[in-house]
N, C-alpha and C positions, 0 to 999 in steps of 0.2 A: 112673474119675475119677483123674487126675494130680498129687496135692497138691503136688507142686512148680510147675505150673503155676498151681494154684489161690493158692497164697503168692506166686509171681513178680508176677501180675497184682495182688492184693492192697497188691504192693507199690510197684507202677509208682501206682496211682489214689492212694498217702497222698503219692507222692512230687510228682505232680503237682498237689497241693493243698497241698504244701507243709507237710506234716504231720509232726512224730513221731509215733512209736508211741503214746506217750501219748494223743497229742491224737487220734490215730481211736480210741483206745483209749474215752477222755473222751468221743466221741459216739455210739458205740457201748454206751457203757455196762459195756464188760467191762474185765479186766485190762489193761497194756502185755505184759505175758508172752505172755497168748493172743493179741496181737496178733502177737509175737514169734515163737511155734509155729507162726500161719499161713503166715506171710512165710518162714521155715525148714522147709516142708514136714510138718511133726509133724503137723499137724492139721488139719480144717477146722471153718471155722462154720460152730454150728449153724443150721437153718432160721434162727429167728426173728433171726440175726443178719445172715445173709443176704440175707433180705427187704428188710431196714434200710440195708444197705450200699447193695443195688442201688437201692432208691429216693431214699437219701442225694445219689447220684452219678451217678444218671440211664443206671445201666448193667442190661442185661439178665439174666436170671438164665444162663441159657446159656451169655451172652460167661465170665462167671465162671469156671463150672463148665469153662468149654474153656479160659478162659486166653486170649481172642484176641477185642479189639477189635474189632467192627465196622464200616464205615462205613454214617453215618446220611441216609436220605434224605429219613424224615419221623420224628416223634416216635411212642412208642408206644403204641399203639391197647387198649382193654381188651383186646380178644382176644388180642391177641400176651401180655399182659401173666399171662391167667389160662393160656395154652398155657405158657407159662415156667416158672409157678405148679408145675402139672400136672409138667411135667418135672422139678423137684426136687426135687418127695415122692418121685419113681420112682426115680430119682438116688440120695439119701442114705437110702431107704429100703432100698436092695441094699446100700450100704455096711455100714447098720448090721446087718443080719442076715445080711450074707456070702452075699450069691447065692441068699437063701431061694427058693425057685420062690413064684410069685401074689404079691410085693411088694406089688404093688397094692393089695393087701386090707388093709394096715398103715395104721393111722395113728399118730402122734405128740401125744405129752405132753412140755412141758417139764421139766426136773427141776431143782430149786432146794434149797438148807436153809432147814430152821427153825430153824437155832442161829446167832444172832449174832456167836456169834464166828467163824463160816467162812461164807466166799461159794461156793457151787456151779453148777455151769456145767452139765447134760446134755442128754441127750433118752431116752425111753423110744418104744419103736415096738410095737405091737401086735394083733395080730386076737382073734378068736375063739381061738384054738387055746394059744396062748403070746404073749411080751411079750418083745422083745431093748432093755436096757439099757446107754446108751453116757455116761460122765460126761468131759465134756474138759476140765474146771478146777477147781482145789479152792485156794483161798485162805485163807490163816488172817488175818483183820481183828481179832483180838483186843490182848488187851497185848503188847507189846513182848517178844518172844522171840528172842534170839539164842544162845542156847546151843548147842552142839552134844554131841550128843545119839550115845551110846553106839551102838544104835539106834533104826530105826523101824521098825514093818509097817502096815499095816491091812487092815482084814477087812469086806468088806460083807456084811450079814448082812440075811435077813427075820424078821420079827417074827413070832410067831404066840399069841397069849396072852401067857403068859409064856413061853415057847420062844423059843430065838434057835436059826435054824439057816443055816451060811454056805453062800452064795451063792457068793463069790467073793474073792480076795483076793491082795495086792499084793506085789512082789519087797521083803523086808527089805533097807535098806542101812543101814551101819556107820558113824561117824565124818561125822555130818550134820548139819545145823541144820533143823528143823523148817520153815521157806520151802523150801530148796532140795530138801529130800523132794518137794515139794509141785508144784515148777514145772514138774516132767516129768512127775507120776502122773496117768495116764490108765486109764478102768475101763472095760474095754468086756465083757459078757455076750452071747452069740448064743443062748442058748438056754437061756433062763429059763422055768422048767417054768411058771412061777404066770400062768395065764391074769388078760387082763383084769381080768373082773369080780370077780376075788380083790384085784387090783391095786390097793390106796387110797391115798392119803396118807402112811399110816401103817404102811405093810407093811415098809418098809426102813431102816434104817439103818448108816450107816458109821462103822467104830470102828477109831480111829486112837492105837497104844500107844508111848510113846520110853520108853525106858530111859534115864537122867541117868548121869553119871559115880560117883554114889552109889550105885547100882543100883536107885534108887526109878522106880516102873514109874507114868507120868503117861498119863491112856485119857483119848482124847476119846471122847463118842458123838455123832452127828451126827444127827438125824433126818432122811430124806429125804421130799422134798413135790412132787408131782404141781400145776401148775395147777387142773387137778381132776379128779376121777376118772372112770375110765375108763367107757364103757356100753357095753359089749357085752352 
């Protein structure tokens, strides 16, 4: 998959609708930034935003995913529509686990927060065996923070009881404000030992620490939330 491709196209269907960022941003429902990563190659949507685009705008999943308009002879038919389907769970399911062999076997959960004051953007991919976890946006919607902040890290961590034990965790940088930490960090896991049926709701959480010019040390904790939980 070519994410440069996948943002140039991206970028050609907001421009021939006559769109900013914002406003596919606004119908999509996600950030202008993530529309921004698209369009800049950083990233791509997830499934479910995908789905949305292509039906938005009357385009294939395929054309997408290749970056190259078709010409159209008749409109599309279910079948072509659930073969499409079919081809980009196979698609972004090798993305997200890096060439795992039997992708097929994977399915997908969306991953969201349960804290108000952050927006979460992921997807979780899963069989029987293990779970690879990929977060592409993290938004802080709370009060008004511009400070700039000594540093930042954050750490994703599983729950277990009372036990936190990490998962995974992000490059600290220096001399920042808490949005622009934010705009670039991406969390991607390929090989998350915790099967499935371990897999809930409430198994995760991301905790995100800035140090102030004070040296006072301000933690968010984030809960992370599955659509619903997994059944394997």
């Amino acid at each position: 998959m070519d994410q440069d491709k996948i943002g140039n196209f991206i970028k050609t269907i907001r421009l021939d609708n006559n769109l900013t960022q914002k406003d596919l941003a606004d119908k999509l429902g996600v950030t202008y930034q993530a529309v921004s990563k698209w369009e800049n190659g950083k990233n791509i949507p997830d499934l479910s935003i995908i789905k949305k685009l292509c039906d938005e705008y009357n385009i294939d999943i395929d054309e997408l995913l290749n970056g190259i308009k078709k010409e159209r002879k008749q409109s599309k038919t279910l079948k072509t529509t659930i073969i499409s389907l079919l081809v980009v769970i196979l698609l972004i399911g090798i993305y997200i686990i890096n060439n795992i062999n039997n992708s097929r076997n994977f399915e997908f959960k969306t991953i969201s927060s349960q804290c108000r004051d952050f927006n979460i953007t992921g997807s979780a991919a899963y069989n029987r065996d293990k779970t690879s976890i990929y977060i592409s946006n993290i938004e802080f919607c709370g009060k008004n923070d511009n400070e700039e902040y000594k540093s930042i890290e954050c750490i994703l961590y599983e729950n277990n009881n009372d036990t936190k034990n990490k998962v995974s965790s992000c490059d600290k940088k220096k001399s920042i404000t808490l949005k622009d930490y934010l705009k670039d960090l991406d969390i991607q896991v390929n090989n998350y030992a915790t099967t499935c049926k371990k897999f809930t709701s409430n198994t995760l959480s991301l905790e995100i620490k800035a140090i102030d010019k004070d040296n006072k040390t301000i933690t968010y904790n984030i809960p992370i939330k599955l659509n619903d939980d997994c059944k394997k």
